[in-house]
Backbone as XML, in Angstrom:
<?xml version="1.0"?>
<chain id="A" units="angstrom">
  <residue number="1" name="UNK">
    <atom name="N" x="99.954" y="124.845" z="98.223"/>
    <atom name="CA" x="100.646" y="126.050" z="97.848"/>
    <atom name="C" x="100.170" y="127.176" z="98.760"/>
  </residue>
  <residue number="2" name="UNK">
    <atom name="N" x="101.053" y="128.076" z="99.379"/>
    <atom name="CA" x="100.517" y="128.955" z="99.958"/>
    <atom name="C" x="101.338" y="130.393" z="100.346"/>
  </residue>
  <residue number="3" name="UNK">
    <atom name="N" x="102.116" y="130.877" z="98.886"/>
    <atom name="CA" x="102.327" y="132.035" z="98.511"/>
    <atom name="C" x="101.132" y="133.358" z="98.629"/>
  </residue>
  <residue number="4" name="UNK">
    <atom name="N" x="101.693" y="134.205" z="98.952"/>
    <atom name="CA" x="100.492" y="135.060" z="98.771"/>
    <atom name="C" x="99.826" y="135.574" z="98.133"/>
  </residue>
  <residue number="5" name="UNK">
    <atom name="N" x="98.483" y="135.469" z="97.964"/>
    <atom name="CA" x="97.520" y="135.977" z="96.967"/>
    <atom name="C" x="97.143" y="134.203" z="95.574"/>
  </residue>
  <residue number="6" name="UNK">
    <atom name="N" x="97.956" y="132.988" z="96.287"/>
    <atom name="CA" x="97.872" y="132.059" z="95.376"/>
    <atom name="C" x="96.053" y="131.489" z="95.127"/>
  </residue>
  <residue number="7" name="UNK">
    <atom name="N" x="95.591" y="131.717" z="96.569"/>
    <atom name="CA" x="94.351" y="131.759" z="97.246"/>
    <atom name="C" x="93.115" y="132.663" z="96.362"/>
  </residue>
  <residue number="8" name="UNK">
    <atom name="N" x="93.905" y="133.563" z="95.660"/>
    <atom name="CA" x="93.010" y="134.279" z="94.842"/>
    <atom name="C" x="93.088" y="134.122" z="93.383"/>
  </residue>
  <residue number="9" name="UNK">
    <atom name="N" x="94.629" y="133.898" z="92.689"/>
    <atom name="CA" x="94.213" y="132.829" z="91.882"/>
    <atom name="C" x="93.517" y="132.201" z="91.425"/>
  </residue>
  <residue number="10" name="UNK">
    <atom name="N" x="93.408" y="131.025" z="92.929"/>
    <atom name="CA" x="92.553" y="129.729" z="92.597"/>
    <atom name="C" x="90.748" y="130.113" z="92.764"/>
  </residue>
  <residue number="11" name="UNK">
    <atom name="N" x="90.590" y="131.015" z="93.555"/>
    <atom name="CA" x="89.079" y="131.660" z="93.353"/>
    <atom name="C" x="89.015" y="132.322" z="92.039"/>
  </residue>
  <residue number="12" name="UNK">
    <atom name="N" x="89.640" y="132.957" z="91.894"/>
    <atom name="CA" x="89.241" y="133.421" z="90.187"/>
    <atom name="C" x="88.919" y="132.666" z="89.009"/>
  </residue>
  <residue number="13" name="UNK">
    <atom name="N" x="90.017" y="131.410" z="88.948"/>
    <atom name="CA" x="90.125" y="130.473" z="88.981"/>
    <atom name="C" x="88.724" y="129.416" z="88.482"/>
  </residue>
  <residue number="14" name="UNK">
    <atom name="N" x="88.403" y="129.167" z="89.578"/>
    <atom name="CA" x="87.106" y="128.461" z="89.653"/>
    <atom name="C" x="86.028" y="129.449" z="89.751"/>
  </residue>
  <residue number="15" name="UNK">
    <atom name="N" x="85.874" y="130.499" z="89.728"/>
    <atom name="CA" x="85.159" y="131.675" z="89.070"/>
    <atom name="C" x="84.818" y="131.800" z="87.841"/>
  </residue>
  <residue number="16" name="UNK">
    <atom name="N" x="85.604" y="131.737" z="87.710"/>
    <atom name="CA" x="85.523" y="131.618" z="85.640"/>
    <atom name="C" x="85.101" y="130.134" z="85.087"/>
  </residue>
  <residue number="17" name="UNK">
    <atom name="N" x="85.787" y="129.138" z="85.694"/>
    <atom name="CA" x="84.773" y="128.166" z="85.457"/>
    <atom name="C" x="83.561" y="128.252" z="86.170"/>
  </residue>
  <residue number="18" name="UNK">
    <atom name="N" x="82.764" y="128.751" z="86.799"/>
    <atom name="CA" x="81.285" y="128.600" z="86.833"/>
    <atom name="C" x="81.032" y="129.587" z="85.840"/>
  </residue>
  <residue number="19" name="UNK">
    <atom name="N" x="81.770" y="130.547" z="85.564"/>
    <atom name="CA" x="81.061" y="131.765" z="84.549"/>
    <atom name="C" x="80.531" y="131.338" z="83.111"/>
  </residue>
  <residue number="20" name="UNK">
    <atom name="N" x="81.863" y="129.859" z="83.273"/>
    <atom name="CA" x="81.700" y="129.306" z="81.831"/>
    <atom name="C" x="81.004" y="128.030" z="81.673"/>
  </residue>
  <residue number="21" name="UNK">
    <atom name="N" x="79.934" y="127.886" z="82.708"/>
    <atom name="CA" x="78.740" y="127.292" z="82.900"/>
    <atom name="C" x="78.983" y="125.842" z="83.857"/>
  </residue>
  <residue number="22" name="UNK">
    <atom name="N" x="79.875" y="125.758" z="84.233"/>
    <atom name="CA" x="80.537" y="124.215" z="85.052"/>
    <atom name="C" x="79.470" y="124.653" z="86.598"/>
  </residue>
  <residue number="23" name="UNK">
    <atom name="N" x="79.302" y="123.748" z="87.217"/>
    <atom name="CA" x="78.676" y="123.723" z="88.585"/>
    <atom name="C" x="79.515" y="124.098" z="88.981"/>
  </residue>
  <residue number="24" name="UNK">
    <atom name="N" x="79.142" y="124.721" z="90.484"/>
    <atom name="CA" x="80.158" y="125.236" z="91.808"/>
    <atom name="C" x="81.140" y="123.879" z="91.817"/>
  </residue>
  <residue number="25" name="UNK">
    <atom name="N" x="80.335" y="122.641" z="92.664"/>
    <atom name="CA" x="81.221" y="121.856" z="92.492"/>
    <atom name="C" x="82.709" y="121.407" z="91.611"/>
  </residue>
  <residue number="26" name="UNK">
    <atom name="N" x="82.013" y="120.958" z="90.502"/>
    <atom name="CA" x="82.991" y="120.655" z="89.234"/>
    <atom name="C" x="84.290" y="121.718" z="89.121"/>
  </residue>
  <residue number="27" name="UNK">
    <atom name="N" x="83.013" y="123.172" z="89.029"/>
    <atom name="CA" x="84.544" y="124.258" z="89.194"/>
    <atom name="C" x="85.315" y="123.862" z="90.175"/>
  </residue>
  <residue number="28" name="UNK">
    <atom name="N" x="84.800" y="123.867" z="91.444"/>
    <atom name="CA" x="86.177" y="124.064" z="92.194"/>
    <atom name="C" x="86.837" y="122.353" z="92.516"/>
  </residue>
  <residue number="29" name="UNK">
    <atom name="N" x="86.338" y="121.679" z="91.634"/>
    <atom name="CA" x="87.315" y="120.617" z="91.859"/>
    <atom name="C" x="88.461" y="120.430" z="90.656"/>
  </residue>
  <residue number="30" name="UNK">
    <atom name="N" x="88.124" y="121.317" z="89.787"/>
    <atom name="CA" x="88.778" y="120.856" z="88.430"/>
    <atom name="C" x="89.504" y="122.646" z="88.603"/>
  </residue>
  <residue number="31" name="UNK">
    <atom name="N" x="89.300" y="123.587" z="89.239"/>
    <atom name="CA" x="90.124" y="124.418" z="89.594"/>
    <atom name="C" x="91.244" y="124.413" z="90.536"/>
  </residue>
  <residue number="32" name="UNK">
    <atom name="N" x="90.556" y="123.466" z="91.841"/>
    <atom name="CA" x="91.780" y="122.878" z="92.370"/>
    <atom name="C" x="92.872" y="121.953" z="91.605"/>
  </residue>
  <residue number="33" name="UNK">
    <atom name="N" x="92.356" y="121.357" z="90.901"/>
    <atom name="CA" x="93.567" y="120.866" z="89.917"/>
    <atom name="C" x="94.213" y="121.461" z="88.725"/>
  </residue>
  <residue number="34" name="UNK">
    <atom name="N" x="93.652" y="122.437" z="88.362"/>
    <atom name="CA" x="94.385" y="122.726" z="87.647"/>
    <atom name="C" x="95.286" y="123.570" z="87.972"/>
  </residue>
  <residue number="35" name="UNK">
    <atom name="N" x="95.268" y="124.527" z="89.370"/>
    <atom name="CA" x="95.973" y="125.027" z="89.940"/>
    <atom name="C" x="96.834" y="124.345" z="90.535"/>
  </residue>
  <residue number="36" name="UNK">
    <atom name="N" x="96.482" y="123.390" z="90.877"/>
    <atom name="CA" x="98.027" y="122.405" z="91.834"/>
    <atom name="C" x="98.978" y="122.327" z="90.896"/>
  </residue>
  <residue number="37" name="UNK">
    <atom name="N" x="98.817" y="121.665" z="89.133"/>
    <atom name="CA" x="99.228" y="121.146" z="88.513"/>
    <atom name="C" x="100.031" y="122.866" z="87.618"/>
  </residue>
  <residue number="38" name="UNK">
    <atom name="N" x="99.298" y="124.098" z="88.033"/>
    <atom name="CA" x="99.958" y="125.265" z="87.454"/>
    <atom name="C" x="100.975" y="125.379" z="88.110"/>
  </residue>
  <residue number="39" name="UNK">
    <atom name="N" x="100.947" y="125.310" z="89.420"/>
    <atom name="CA" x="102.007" y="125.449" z="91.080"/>
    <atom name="C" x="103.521" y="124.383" z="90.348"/>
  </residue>
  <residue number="40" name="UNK">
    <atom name="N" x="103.262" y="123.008" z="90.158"/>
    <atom name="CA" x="103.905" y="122.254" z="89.771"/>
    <atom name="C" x="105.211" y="122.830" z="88.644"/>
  </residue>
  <residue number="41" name="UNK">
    <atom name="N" x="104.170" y="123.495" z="87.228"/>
    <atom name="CA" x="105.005" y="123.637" z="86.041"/>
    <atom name="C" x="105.543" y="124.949" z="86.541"/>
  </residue>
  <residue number="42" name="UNK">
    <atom name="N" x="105.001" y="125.725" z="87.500"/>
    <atom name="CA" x="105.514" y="127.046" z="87.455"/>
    <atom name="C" x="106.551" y="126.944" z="88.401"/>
  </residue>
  <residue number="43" name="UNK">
    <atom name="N" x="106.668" y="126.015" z="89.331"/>
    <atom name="CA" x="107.595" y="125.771" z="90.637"/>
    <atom name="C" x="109.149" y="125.337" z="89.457"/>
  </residue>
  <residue number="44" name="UNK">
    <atom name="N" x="108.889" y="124.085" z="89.346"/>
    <atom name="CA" x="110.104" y="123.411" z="88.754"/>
    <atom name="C" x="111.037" y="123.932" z="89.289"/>
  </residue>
  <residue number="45" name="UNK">
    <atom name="N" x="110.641" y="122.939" z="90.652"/>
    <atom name="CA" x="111.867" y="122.790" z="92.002"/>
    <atom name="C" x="112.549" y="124.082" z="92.654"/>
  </residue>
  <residue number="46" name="UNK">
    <atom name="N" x="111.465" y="124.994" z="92.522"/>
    <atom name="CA" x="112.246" y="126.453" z="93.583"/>
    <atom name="C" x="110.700" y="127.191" z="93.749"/>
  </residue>
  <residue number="47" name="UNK">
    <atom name="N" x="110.776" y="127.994" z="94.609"/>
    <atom name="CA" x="110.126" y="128.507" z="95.421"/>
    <atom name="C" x="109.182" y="129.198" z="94.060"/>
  </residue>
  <residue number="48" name="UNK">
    <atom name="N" x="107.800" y="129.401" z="94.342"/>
    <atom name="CA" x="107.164" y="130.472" z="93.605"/>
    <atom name="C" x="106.268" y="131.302" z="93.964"/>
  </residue>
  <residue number="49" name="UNK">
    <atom name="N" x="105.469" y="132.229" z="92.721"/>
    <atom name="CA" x="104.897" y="133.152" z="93.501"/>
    <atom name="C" x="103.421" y="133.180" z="92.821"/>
  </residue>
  <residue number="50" name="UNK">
    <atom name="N" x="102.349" y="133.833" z="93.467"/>
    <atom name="CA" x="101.232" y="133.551" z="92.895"/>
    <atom name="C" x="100.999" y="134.245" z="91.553"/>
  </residue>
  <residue number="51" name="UNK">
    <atom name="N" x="101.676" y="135.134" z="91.049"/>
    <atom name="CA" x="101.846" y="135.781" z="89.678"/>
    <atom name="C" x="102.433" y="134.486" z="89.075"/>
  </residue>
  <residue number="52" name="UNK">
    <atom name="N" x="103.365" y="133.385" z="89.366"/>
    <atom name="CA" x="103.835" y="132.293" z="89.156"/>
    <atom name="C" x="102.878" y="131.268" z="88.131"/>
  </residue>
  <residue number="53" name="UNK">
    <atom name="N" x="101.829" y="130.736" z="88.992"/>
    <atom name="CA" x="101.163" y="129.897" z="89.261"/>
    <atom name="C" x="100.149" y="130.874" z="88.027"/>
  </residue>
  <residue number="54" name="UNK">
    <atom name="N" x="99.594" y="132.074" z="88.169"/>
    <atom name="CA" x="98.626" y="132.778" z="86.949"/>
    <atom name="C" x="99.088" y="132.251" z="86.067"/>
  </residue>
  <residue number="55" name="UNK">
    <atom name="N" x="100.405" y="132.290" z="85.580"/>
    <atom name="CA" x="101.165" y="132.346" z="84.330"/>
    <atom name="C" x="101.429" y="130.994" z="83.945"/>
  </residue>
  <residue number="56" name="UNK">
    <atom name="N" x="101.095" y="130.069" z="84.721"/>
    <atom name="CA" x="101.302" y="128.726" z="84.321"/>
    <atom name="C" x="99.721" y="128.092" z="84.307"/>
  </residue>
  <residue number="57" name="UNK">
    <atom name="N" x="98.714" y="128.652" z="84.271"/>
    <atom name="CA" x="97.559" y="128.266" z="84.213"/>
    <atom name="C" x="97.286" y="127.938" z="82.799"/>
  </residue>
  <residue number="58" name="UNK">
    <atom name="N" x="97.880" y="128.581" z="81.963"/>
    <atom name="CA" x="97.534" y="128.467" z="80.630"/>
    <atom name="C" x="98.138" y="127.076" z="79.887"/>
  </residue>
  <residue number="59" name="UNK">
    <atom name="N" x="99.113" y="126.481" z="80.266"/>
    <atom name="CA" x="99.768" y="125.735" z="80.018"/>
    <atom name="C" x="99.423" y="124.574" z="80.870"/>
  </residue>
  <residue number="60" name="UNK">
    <atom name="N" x="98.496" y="124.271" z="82.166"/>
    <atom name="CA" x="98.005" y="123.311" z="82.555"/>
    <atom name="C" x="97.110" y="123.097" z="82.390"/>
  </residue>
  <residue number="61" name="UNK">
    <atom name="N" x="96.057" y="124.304" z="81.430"/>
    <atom name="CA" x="95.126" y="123.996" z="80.957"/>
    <atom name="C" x="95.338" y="122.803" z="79.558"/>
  </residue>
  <residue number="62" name="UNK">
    <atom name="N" x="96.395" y="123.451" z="78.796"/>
    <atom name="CA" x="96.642" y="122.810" z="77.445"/>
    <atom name="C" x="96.920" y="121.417" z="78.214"/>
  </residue>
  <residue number="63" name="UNK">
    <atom name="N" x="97.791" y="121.257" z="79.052"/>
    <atom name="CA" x="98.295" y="120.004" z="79.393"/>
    <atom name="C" x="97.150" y="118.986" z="79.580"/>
  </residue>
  <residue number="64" name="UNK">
    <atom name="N" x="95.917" y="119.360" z="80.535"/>
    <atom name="CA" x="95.273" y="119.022" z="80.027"/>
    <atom name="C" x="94.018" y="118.579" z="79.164"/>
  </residue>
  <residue number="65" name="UNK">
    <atom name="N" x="93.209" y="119.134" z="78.309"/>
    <atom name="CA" x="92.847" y="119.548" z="77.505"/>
    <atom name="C" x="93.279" y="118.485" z="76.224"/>
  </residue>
  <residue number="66" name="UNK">
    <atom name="N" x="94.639" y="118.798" z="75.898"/>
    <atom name="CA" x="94.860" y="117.830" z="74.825"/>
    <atom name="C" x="95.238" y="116.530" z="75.377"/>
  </residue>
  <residue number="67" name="UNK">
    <atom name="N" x="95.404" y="116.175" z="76.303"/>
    <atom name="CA" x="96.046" y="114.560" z="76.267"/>
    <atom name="C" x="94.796" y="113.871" z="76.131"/>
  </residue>
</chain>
């Protein structure tokens, strides 16, 4: 993904997971996914934007989380 500002997002992102005690690592591997997978629900097949991708974070969290 590489809308602008999507890049900051995904640092905030995995920011907050270390804040919320995860290793650097872990954060930013499980931030990279959960951001790809926000990009995904927030895209649904047309172009998006990184306000996009914020707004679908919450919902790829649930996605997964509960399965």
């Amino acid at each position: 993904m590489a809308p602008a500002g999507s890049g900051d997002v995904l640092s905030g992102l995995a920011g907050s997971l270390v804040a919320a005690g995860l290793s650097a690592w872990d954060a930013g591997s499980v931030g990279a996914y959960l951001h790809g997978l926000a990009g995904r629900f927030a895209a649904d097949g047309a172009p998006v934007g990184a306000h996009d991708v914020a707004d679908a974070i919450r919902r790829a969290w649930r996605d997964v989380y509960l399965d």
